[in-house]
VOPAGU-2260 file (C-alpha; in pm, 1 decimal, decimal comma):
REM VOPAGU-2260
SITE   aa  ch    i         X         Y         Z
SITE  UNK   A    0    2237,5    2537,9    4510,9
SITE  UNK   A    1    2048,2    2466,3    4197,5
SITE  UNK   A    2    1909,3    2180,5    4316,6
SITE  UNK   A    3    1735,0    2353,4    4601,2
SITE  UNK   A    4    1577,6    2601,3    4399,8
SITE  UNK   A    5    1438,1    2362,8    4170,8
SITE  UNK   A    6    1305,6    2179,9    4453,8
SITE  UNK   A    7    1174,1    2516,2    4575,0
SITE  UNK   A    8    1031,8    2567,2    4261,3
SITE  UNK   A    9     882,3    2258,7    4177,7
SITE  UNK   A   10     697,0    2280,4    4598,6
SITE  UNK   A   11     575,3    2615,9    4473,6
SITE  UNK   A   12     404,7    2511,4    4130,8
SITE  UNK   A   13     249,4    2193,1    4344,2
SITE  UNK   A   14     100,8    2431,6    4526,7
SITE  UNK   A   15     -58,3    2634,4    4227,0
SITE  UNK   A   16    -119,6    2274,6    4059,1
SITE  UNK   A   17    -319,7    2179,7    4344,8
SITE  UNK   A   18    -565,3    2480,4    4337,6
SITE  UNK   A   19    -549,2    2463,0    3984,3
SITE  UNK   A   20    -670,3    2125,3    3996,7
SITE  UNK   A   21    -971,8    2159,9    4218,9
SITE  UNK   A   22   -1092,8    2445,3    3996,7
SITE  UNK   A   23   -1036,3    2198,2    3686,4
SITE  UNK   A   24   -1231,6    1945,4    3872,3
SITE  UNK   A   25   -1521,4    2223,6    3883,0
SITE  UNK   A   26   -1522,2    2378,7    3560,3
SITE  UNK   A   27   -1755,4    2049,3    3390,2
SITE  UNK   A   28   -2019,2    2163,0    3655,6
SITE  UNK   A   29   -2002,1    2544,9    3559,3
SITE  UNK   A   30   -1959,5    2491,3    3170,4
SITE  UNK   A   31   -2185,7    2179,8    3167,2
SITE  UNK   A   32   -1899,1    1980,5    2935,2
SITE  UNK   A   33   -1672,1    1690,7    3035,9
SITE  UNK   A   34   -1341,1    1778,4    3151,5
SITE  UNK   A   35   -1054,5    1901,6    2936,0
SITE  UNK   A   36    -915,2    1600,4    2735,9
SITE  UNK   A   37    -520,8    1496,2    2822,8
SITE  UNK   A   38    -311,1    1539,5    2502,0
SITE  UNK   A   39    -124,2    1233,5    2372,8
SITE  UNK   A   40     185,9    1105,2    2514,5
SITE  UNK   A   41     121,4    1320,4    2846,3
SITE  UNK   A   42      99,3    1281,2    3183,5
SITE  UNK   A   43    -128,7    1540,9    3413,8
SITE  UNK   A   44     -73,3    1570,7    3768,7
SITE  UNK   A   45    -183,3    1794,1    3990,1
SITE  UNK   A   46     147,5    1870,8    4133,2
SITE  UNK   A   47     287,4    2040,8    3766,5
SITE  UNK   A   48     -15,2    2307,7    3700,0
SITE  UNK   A   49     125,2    2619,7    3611,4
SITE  UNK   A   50     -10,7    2967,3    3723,1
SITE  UNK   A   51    -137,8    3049,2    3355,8
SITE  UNK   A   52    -382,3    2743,7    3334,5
SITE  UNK   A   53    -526,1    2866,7    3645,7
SITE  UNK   A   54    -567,9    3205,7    3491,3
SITE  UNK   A   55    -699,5    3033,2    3181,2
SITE  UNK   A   56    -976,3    2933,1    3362,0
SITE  UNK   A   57   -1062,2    3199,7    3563,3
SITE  UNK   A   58   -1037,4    3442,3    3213,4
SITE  UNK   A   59   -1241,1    3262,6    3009,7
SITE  UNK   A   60   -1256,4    3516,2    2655,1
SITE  UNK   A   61   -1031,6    3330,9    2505,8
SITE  UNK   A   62   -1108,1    2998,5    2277,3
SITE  UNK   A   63    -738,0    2835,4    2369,6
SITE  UNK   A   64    -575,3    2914,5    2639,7
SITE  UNK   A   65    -190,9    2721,9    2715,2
SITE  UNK   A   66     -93,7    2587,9    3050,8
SITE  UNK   A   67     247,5    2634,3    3239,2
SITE  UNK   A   68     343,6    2273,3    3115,5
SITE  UNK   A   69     506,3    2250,7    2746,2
SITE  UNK   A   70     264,7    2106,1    2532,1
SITE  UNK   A   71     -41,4    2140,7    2755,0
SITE  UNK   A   72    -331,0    2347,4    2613,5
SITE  UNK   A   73    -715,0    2355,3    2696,6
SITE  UNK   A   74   -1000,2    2495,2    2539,6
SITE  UNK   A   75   -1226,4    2733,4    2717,4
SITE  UNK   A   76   -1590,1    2775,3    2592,5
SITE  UNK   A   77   -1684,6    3135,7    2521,7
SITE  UNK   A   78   -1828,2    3332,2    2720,6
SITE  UNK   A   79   -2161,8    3388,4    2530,3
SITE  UNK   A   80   -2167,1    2974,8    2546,0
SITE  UNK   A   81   -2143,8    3013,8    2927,5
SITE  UNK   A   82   -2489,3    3193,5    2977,8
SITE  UNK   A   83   -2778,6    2998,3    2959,9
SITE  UNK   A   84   -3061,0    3039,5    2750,0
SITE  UNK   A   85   -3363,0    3082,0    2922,0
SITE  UNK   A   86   -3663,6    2882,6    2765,9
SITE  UNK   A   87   -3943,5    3062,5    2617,1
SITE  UNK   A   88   -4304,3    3010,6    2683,8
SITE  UNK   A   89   -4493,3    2891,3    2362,2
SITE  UNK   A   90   -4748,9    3165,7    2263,1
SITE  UNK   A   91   -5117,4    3149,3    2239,0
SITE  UNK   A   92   -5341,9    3240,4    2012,4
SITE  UNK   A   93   -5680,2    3389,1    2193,9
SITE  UNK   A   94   -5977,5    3349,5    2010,3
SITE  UNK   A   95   -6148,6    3636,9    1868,0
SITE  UNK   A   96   -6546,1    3601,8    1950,2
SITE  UNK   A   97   -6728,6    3897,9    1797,3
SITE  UNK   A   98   -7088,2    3915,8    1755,5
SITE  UNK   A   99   -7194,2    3934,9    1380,1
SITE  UNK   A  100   -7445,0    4146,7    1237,7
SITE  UNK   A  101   -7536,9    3916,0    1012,0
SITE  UNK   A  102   -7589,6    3614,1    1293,5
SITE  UNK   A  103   -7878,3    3861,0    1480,3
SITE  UNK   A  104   -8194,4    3767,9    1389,3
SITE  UNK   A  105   -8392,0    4064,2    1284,5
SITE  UNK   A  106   -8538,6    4301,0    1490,1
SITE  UNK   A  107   -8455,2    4418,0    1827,5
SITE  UNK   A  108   -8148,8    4163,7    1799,1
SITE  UNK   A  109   -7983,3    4286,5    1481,1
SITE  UNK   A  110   -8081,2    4622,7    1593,5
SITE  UNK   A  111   -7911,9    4639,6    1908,9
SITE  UNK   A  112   -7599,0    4446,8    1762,2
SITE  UNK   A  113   -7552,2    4734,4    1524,1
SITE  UNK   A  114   -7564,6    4977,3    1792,2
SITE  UNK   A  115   -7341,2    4819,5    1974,7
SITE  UNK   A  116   -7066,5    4747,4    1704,2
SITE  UNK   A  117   -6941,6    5053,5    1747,8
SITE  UNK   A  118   -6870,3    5353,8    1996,4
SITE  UNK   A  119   -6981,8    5620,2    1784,2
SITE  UNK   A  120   -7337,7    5413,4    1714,5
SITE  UNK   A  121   -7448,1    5461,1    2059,2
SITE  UNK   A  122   -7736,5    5706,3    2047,7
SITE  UNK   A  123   -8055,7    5734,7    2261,4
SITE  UNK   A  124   -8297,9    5976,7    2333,3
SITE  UNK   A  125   -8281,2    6132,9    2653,8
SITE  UNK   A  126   -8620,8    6201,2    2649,5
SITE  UNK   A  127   -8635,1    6602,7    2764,7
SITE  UNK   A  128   -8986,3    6687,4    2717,5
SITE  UNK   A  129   -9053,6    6416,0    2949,8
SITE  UNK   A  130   -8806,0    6520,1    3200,7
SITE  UNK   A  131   -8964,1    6874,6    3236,2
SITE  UNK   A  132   -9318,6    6717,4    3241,6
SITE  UNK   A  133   -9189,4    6558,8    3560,1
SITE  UNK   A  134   -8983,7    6844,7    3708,2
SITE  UNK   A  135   -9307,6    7011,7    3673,3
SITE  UNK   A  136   -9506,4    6801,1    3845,9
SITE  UNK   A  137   -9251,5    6712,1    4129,9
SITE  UNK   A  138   -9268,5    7114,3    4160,0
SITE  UNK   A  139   -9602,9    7202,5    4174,6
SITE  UNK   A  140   -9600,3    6920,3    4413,2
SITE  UNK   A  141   -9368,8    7060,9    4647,9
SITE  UNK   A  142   -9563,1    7389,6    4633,9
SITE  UNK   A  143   -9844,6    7261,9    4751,1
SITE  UNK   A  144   -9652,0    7117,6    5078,7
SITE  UNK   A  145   -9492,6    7477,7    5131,1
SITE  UNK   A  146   -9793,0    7686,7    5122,1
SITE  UNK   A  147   -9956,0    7423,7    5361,3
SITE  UNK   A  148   -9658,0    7398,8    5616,2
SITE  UNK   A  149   -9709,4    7829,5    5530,2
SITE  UNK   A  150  -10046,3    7829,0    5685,3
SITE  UNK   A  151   -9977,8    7574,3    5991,4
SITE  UNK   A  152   -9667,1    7804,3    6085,8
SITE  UNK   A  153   -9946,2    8104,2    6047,1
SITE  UNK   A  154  -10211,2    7929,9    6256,8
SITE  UNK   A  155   -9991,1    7805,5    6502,7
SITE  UNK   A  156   -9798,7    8201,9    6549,7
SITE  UNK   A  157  -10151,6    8372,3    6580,0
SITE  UNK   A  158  -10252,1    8093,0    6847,6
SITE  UNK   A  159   -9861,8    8144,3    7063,9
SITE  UNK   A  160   -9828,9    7773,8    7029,9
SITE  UNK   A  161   -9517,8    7637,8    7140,5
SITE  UNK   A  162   -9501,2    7425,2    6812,4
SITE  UNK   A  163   -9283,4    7718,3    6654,8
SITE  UNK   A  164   -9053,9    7744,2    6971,6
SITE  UNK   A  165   -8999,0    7367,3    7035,0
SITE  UNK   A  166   -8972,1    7009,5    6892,5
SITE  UNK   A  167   -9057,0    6874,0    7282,8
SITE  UNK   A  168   -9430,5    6859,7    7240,7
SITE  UNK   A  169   -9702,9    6612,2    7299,0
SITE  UNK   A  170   -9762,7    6292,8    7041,3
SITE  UNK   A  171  -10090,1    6457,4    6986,8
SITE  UNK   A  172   -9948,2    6843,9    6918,2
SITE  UNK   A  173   -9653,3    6705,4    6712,8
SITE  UNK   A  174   -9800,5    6445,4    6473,8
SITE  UNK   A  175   -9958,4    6680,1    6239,8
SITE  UNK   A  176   -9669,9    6848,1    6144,5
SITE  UNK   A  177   -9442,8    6557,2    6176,9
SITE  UNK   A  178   -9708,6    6376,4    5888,0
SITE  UNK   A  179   -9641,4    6691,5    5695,1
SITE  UNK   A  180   -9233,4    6704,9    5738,2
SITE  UNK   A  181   -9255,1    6335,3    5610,6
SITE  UNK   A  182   -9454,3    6383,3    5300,8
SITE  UNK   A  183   -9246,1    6697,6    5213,7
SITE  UNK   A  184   -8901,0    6465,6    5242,8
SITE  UNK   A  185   -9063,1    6211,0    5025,2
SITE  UNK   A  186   -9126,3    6446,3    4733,8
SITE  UNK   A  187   -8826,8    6664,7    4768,8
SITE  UNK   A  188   -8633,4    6317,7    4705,7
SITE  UNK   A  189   -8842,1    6219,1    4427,4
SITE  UNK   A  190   -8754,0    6576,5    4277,1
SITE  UNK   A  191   -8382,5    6538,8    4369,7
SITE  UNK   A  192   -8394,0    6241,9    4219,5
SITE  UNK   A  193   -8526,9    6336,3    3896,4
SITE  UNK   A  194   -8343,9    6667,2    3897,4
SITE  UNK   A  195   -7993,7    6483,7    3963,5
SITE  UNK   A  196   -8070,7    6250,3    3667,5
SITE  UNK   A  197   -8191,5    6540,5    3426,0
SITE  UNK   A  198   -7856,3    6681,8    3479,4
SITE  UNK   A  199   -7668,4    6394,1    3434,8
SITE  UNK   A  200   -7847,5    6315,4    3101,2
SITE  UNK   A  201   -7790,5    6730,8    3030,6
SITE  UNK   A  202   -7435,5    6670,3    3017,1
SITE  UNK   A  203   -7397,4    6380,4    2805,3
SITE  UNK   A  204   -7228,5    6513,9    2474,2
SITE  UNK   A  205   -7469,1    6529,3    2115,7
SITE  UNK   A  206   -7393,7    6297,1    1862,0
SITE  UNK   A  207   -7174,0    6380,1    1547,0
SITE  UNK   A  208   -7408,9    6466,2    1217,4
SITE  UNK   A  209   -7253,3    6195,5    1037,6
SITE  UNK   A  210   -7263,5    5951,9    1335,4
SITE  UNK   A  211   -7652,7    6061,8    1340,3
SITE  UNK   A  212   -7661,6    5996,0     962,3
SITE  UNK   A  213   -7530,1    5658,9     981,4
SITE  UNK   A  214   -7746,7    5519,7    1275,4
SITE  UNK   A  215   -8055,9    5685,4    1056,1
SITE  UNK   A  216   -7965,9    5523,4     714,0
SITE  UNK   A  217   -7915,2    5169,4     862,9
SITE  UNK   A  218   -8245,1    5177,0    1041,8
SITE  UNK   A  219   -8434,3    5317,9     740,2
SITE  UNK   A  220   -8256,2    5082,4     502,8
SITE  UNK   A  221   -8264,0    4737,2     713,0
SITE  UNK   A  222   -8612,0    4841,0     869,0
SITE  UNK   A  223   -8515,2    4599,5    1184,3
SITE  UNK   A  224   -8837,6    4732,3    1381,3
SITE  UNK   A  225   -9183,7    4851,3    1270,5
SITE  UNK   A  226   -9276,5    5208,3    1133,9
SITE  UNK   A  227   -9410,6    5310,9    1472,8
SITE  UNK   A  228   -9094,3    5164,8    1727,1
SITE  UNK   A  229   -8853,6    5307,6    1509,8
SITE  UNK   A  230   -8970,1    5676,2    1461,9
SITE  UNK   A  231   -8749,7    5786,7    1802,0
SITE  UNK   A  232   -8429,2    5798,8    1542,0
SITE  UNK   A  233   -8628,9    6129,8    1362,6
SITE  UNK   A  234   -8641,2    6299,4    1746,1
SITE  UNK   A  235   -8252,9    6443,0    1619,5
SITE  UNK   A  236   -8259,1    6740,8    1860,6
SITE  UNK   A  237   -8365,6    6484,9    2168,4
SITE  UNK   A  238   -8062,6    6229,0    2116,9
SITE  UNK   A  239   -7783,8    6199,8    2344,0
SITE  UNK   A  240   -7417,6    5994,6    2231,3
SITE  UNK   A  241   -7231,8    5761,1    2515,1
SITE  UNK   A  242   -6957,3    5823,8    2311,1
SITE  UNK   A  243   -6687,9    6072,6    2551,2
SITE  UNK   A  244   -6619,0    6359,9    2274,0
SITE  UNK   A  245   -6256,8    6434,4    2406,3
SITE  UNK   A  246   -6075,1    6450,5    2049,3
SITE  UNK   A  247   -6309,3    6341,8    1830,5
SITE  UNK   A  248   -6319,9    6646,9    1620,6
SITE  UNK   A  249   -6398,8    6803,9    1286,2
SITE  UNK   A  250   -6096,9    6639,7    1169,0
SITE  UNK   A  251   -6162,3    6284,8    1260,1
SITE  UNK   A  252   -6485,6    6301,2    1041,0
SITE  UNK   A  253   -6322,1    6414,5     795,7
SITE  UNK   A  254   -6070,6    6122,1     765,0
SITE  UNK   A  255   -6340,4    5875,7     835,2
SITE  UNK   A  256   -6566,2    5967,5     532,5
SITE  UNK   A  257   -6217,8    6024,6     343,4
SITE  UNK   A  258   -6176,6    5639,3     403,0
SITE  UNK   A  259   -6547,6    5498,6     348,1
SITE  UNK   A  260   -6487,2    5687,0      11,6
SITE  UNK   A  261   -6141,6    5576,8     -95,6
SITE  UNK   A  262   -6201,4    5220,1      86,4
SITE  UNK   A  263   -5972,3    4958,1     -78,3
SITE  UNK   A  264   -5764,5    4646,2      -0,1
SITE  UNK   A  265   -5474,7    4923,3     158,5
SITE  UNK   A  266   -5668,0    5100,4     354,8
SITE  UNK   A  267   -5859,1    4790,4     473,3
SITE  UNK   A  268   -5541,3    4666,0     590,8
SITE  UNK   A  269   -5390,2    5011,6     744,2
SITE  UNK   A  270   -5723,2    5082,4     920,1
SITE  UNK   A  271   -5889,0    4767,9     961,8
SITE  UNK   A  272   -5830,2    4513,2    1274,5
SITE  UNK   A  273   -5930,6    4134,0    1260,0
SITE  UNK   A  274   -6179,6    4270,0    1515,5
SITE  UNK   A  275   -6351,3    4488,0    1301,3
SITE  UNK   A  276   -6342,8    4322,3     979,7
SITE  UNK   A  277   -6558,3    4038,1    1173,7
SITE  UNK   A  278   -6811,6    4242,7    1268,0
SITE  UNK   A  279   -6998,9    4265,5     979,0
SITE  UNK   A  280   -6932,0    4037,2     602,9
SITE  UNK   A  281   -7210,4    4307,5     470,0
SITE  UNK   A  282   -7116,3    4672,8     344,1
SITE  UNK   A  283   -7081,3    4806,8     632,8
SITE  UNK   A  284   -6716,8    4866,4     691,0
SITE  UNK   A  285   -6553,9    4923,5    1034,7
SITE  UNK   A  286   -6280,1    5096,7    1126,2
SITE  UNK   A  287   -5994,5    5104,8    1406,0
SITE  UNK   A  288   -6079,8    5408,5    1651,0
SITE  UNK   A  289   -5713,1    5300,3    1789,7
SITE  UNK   A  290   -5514,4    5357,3    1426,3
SITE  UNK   A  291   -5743,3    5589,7    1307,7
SITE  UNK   A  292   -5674,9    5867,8    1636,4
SITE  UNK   A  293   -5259,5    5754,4    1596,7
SITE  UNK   A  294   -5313,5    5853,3    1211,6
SITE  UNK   A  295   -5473,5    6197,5    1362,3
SITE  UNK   A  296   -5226,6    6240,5    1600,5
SITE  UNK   A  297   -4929,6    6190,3    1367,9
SITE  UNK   A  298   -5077,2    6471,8    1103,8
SITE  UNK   A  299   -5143,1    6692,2    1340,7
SITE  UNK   A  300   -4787,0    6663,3    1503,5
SITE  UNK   A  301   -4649,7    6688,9    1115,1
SITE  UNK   A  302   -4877,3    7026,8    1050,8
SITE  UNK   A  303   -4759,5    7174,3    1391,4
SITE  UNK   A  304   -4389,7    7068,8    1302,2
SITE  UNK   A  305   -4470,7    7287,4     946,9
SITE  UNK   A  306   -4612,4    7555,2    1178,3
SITE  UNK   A  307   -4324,9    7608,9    1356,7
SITE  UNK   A  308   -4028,2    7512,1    1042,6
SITE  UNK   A  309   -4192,2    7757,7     755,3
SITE  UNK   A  310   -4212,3    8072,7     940,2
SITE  UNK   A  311   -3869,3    8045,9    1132,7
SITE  UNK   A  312   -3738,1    7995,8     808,1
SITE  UNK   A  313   -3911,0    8283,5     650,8
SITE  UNK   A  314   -3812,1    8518,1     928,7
SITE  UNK   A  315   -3467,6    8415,2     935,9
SITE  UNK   A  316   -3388,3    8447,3     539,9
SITE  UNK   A  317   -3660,0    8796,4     568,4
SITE  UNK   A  318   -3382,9    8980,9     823,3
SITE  UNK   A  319   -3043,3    8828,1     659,3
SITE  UNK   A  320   -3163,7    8891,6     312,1
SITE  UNK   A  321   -3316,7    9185,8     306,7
SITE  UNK   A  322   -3275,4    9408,9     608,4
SITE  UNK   A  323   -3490,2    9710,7     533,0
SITE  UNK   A  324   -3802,6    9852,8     697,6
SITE  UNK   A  325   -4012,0    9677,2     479,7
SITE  UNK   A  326   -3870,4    9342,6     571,3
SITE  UNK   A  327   -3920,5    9394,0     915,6
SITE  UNK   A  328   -4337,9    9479,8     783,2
SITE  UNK   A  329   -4322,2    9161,1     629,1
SITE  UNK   A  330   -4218,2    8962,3     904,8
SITE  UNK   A  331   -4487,0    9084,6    1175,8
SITE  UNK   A  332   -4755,4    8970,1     897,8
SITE  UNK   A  333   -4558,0    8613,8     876,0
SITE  UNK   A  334   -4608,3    8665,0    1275,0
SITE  UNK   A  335   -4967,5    8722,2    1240,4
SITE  UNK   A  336   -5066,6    8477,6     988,9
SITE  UNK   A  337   -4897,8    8203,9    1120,0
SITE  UNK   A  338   -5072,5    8210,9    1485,3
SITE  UNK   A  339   -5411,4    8287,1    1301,5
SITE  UNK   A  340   -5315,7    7934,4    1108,9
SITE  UNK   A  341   -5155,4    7749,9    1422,6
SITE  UNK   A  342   -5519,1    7867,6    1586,8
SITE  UNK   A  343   -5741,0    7746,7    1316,6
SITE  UNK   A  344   -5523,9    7399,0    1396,3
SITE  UNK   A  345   -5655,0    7407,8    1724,9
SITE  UNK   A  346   -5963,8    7474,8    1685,6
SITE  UNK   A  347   -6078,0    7266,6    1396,8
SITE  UNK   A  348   -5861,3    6960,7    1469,2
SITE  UNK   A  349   -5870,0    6947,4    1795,8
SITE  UNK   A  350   -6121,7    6966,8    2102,2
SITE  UNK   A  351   -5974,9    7226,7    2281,5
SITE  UNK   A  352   -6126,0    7503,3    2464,7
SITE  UNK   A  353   -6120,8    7834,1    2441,5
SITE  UNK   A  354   -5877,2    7928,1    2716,6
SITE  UNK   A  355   -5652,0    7643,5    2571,0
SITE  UNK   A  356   -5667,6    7764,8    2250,2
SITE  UNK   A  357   -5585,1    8101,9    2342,6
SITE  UNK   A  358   -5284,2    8027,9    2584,8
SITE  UNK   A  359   -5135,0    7787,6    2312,2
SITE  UNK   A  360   -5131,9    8074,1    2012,6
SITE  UNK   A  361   -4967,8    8283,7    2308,0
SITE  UNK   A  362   -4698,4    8072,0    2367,1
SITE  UNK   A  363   -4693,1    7995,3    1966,2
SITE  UNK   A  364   -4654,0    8373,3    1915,0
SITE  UNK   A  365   -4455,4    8418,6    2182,0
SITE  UNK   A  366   -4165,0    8184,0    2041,9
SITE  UNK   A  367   -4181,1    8332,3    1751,3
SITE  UNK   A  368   -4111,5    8748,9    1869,6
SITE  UNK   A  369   -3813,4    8587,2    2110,9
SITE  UNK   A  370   -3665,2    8410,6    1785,6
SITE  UNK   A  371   -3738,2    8737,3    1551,6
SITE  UNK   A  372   -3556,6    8953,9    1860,2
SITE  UNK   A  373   -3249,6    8719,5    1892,0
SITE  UNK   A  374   -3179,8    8678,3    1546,2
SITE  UNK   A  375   -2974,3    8987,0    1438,2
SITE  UNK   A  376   -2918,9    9109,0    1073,4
């Protein structure tokens, strides 16, 4: 009887062995080792692989894992080992070409370099005297045709043509005022034209006084262009800025003489890309717009933070504290103070309009009366 069951035994771990042993065969391919070394004074067959070296395989966590046969034991790689790395790409290093100031010959070259170094140097007259000389013109122009197609329409009503009735007439009857239609369609697109582009140049924004001031000292200090060429910087009232004026506000103005004054190594390196430091080996000194407007943005995000800490925290301590009717007087001046100063934020840091102003002390205001009415005494 115990002979059978051994035999049993030993035909059901040859079966295990022999599954075992394929997946042995396969783990050098998935683990990219050589097979599992045979300990001294051993013997492996396939037909004596327990159960638990199959599961050592298929559970491979652990470093050592021992098989069903006594003395047996084969190390598993982990399973960080197991993943494979992928290769990284080798950087590269683009090459920075930015036009010098100081590689522009001078003149028209060094001039237009400068205003092109930066996005707040781009000013130009948009020339509005000009524009209304030829709006004029284009006008008086167009008068003319309408008091002349006036008098044909006259003429032809006093004489019952059929001119003002129909467009089916003769070559002869219709070429007059066809002659006429075609001159008047010729200057009223000529005055579109201009009156489009007048528009257009109407609602570019005006340049920032110090913006102005900087343009105006470099041409008057470098002289890049004769007296009479460069007089069209003194027409202030006439120039025009590319420059979009979204959030460039009081504020940024501020910081950016703040930093031409206090310029040192620090701030070159806060403010100061390898961009803009090779723009110029002069004095002039150029600045990041990108780290100079996340500078902006993180003050203003710290004042509005202080905005909305200091008076919660004077309202709160004003109705625990105290708790009289001259508390509660206090509190709507904290109320009204601090949306006057949350405005003034707006309006001097910031770009927005009126409307936005007003809706934002609103809500400002509003947060403040729901937290002053929930927070009882």
């Amino acid at each position: 009887m115990n002979n059978s069951t051994n035999d049993l035994k030993v035909m059901e771990e040859g079966e295990v062995g022999k599954e075992c042993a394929q997946t042995l065969e396969l783990l050098p391919s998935l683990t990219g080792k050589t097979a599992v070394p045979e300990i001294a004074g051993t013997t492996r067959t396939s037909s004596f692989v327990s159960k638990s070296e199959k599961n050592a395989i298929i559970e491979p966590t652990k470093d050592v894992k021992r098989c069903g046969v006594k003395g047996w034991f084969t190390f598993v790689p982990s399973f960080t080992k197991l993943i494979k790395r992928i290769p990284r790409r080798p950087s590269y290093n683009v090459p920075v070409n930015v036009r010098q100031l100081e590689q522009c010959p001078r003149g028209y070259p060094n001039l237009a370099a400068f205003l092109d170094s930066n996005e707040s140097f781009t000013l130009y007259r948009r020339f509005g005297y000009l524009q209304a000389r030829l709006l004029l013109d284009k006008q008086d122009e167009m008068r003319k045709l309408e008091e002349k197609l006036d008098e044909m329409d006259k003429e032809d009503e006093e004489n019952r043509s059929k001119r003002l009735i129909t467009r089916d007439l003769k070559e002869q009857d219709a070429g007059p005022r066809r002659e006429l239609f075609k001159a008047i369609e010729e200057r009223f697109c000529e005055y579109a034209h201009i009156l489009t582009t007048a528009q257009t140049l109407m609602a570019f924004n005006r340049p920032a006084a110090s913006d102005y001031q900087s343009v105006a000292n470099y041409i008057y200090n470098r002289e890049p262009v004769v007296e009479d060429e460069r007089t069209w910087i003194y027409c202030k009232e006439d120039m025009i800025t590319l420059r979009a004026g979204r959030e460039h506000a009081w504020l940024d103005t501020g910081i950016e003489r703040l930093l031409r004054f206090l310029h040192c190594q620090l701030i070159e390196w806060l403010f100061c890309s390898k961009e803009t430091k090779l723009k110029s080996r002069g004095i002039e000194v150029y600045y990041d717009r990108s780290r100079i407007n996340a500078f902006v943005n993180t003050l203003i995000a710290l004042i509005i933070l202080l905005l909305l800490v200091v008076p919660i925290y004077i309202l709160y301590h004003l109705i625990h504290d105290v708790n009289t009717g001259r508390a509660y007087a206090i509190c709507i001046g904290v109320l009204l103070v601090s949306t006057l100063a949350f405005s003034a934020v707006l309006s001097l840091f910031t770009r927005a309009r009126r409307h936005e102003t007003l809706a934002a002390a609103a809500a400002y205001c509003a947060v403040l009366v729901v937290f002053l009415g929930n927070v009882s005494p």
